[in-house]
C-alpha positions in Angstrom: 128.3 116.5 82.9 127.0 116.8 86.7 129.4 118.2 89.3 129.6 117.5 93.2 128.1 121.0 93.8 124.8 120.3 91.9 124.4 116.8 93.0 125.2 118.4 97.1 122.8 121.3 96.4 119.7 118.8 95.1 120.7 116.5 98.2 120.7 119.2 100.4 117.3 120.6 99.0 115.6 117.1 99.7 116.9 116.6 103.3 115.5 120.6 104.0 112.5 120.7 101.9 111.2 117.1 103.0 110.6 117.2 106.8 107.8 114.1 106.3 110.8 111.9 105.6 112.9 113.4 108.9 111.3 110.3 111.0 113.3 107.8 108.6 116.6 109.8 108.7 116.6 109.9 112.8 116.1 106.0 112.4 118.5 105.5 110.0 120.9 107.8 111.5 120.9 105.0 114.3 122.6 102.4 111.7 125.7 105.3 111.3 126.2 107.0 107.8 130.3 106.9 107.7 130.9 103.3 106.7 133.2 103.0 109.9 135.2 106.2 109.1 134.0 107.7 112.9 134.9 104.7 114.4 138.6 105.0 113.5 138.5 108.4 114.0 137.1 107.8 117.3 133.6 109.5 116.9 132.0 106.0 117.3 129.2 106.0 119.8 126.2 103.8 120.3 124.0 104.2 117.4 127.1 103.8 115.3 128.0 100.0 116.7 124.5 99.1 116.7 121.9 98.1 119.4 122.6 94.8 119.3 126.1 94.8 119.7 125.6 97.3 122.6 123.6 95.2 124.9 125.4 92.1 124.3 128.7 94.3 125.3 127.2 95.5 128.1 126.4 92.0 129.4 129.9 91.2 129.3 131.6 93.7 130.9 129.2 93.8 133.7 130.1 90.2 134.1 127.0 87.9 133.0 128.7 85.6 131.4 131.3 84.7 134.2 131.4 82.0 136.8 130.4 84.7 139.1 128.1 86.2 137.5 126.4 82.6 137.1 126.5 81.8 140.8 125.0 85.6 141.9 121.9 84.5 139.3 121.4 81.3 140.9 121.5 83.2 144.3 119.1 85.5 143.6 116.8 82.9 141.6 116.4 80.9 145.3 116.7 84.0 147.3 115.2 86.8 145.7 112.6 85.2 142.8 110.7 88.1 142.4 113.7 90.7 141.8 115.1 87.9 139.4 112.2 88.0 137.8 111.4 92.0 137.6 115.2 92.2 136.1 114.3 89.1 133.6 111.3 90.6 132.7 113.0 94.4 131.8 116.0 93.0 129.9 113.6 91.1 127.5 111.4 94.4 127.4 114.5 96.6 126.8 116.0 94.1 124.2 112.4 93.6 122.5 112.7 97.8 122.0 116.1 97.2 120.6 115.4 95.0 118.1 112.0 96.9 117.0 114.1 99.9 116.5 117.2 97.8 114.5 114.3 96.5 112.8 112.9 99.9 112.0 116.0 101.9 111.4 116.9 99.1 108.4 113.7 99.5 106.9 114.0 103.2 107.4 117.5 103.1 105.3 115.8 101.7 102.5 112.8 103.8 102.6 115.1 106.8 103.0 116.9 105.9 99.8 113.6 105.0 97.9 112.1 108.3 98.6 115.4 110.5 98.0 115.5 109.1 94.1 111.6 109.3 93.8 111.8 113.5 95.3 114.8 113.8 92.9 112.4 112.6 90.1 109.6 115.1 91.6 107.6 112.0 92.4 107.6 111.6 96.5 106.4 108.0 97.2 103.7 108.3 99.6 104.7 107.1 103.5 102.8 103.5 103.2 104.8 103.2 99.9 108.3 103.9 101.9 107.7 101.8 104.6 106.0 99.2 102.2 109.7 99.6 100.0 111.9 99.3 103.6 109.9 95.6 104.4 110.6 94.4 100.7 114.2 94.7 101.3 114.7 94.2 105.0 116.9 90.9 104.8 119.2 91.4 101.9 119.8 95.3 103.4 120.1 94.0 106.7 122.7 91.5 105.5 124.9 94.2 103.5 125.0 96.0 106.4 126.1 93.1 108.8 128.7 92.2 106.7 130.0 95.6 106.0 130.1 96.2 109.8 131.7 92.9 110.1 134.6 94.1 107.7 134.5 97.6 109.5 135.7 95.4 113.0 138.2 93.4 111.4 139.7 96.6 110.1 139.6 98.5 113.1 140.6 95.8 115.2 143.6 95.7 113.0 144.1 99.0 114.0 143.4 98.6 117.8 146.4 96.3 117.6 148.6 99.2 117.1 148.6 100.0 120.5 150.7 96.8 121.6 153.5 98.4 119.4 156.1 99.2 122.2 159.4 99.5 120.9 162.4 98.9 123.7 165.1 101.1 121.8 164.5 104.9 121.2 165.9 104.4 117.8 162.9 102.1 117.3 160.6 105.1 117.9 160.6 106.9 114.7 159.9 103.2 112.5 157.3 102.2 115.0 155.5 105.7 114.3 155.7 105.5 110.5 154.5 101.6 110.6 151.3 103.3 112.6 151.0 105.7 110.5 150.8 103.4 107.6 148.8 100.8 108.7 146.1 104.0 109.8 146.2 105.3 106.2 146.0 102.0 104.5 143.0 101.3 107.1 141.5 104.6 106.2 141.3 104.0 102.3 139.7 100.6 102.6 137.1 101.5 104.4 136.5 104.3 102.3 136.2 101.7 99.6 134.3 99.9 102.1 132.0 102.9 102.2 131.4 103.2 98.5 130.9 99.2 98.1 128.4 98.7 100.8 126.3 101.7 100.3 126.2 101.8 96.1 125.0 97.4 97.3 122.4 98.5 99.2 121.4 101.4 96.9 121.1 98.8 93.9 119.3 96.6 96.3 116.6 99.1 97.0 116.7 100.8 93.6 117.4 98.1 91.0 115.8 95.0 93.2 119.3 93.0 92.5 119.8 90.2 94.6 122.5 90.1 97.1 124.9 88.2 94.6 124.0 90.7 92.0 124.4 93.6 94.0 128.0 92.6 95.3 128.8 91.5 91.3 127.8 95.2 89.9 129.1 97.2 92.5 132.6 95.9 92.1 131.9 96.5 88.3 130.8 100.1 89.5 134.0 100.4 91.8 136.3 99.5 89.4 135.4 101.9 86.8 134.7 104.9 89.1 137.0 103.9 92.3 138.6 107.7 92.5 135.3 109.1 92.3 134.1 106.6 95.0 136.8 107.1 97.2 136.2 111.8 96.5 132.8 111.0 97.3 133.3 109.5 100.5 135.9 111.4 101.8 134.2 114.3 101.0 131.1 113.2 102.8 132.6 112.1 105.9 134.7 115.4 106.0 131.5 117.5 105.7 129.4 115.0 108.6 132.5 115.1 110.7 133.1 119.2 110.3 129.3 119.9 111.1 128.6 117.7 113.3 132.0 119.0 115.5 131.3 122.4 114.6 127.2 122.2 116.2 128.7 120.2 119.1 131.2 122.8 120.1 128.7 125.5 119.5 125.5 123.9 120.9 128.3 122.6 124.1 129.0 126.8 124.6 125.6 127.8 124.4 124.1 125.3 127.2 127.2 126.5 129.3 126.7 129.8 128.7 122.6 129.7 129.7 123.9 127.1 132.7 125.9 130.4 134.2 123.0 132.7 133.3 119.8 131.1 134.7 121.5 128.5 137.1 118.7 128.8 139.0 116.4 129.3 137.2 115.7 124.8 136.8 112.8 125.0 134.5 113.8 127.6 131.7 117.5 125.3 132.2 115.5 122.3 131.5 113.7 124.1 128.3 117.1 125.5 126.9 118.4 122.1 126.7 116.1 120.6 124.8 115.5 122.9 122.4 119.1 122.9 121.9 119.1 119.0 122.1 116.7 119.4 119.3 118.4 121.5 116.9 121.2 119.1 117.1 119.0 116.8 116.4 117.3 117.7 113.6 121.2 118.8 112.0 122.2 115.1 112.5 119.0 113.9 110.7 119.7 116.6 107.7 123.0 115.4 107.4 121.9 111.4 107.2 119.5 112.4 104.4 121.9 114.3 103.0 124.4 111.6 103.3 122.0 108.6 101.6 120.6 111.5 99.2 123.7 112.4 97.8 124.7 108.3 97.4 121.4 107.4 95.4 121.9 110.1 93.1 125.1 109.4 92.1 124.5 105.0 92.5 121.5 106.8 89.8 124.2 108.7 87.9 126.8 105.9 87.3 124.4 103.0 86.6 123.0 104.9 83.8 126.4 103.6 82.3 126.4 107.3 80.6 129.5 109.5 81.3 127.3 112.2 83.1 129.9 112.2 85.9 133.5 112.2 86.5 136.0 112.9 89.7 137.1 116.4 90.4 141.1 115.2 90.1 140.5 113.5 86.7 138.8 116.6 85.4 141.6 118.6 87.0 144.3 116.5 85.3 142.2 116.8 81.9 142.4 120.4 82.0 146.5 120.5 82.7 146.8 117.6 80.5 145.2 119.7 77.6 147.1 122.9 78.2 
């Protein structure tokens, strides 16, 4: 019978001991690792809503797609051609390296998972293999992962609703809290079900070469016999990417504060500090994506075998009273 420390431990070995896999975690790291957990939480940044979504938000809030914004085109189309056509031309450059690296991060997932079972197995695919692995799968990952994110929105937009709750009586105050509080939790568990679903799809996709139907058919199945290991798993993972990741930012945040009052004028050794420490942070958030997707196909390995090689810590901690 496996336990979480062994299967952390040969996760954590594979993200240190591999650094010829690092470029595919720093791409996949782009896609986000915590199923939409940061995003409630309120860690959700750019690479974590996707490239896409980013520009096309950006658009709108600077007003593209307004009556004014129309008309200030058209004026600078007659007035100004050439500026319209420098910005034209740097928008489809900048949205042409958005895509590629969409593109590239989705088939860096796949390799990423690919390459953490064959290291497991002491058989590294070579990097041609990876890459050749990520392509094979590109549409049916690509479409786990847009509907997963789709489901994250919903959710969290749900929660984002929570704000309009503005109760006129004081007495109001205490229900309005607990009805928050409730809807939070009950928004935090699905999408740690969310988590588990979507990644142990895409795991079977890459792995086991199961169509999209199949993939969504037998992770159910996989769900529903181990959904309070699932939902251990990934609140265990997002605790330990959340913990690190604050922990190195606080610490990382001190340090280049700390050389700031030490060397201020000293530009260039400033300039060299900050991206070494820019580096190391880096590198931690790539460990902790391998880990992440490591740690997943190991145990989507584990539990397909359909051999009880691994159980949740709380039903082997109720075994134990239970048998006393």
């Amino acid at each position: 019978m496996y336990t979480y420390w062994q299967i952390f431990k040969q996760a954590f070995k594979i993200a240190w001991e591999n650094p010829r896999i690092w470029l595919f975690g720093l791409f996949t790291a782009i896609l986000g690792s915590a199923g939409g957990l940061e995003l409630l939480m309120g860690g959700y940044g750019f690479g974590g809503q996707g490239i896409i979504v980013s520009i096309a938000q950006g658009l709108i809030e600077g007003g593209l797609f307004t009556v004014a914004g129309f008309h200030g085109f058209v004026k600078i189309l007659f007035i100004h051609p050439i500026y319209l056509f420098v910005a034209v031309l740097l928008a489809l450059v900048f949205i042409g390296i958005s895509i590629f690296v969409l593109w590239f991060s989705l088939v860096s997932q796949s390799a990423l998972i690919g390459q953490a079972v064959s290291i497991s197995r002491s058989k590294p695919l070579t990097w041609r293999a990876s890459f050749e692995l990520g392509l094979a799968k590109f549409w049916r990952v690509f479409s786990l992962n847009l509907v997963g994110q789709v489901i994250v929105w919903i959710l969290v937009g749900l929660v984002g609703l929570t704000v309009f709750f503005d109760p006129s009586r004081p007495s109001l105050v205490i229900a309005t809290f607990f009805l928050e509080s409730v809807i939070i939790a009950v928004a935090f568990i699905l999408l740690l079900i969310l988590s588990f679903i979507v990644k142990f799809a895409i795991c079977g996709v890459v792995l086991k070469d199961w169509q999209l139907s199949t993939a969504i058919k037998e992770t159910f199945k996989l769900f529903k016999n181990n959904w309070l290991l699932g939902i251990e798993i990934s609140t265990v993972l997002f605790l330990i990417n959340f913990i690190v990741s604050a922990i190195m930012l606080y610490l990382l945040s001190w340090l280049l504060f700390f050389f700031l009052k030490l060397y201020a004028a000293f530009y260039f050794g400033l300039v060299f500090i900050f991206l070494v420490l820019l580096a190391i942070f880096l590198i931690t958030q790539i460990i902790l994506v391998i880990f992440h997707w490591s740690t997943w196909s190991i145990i989507f390995e584990l539990l397909s075998t359909k051999k009880p090689v691994l159980r949740s810590f709380i039903s082997r901690v109720f075994s134990k009273v239970s048998s006393q």
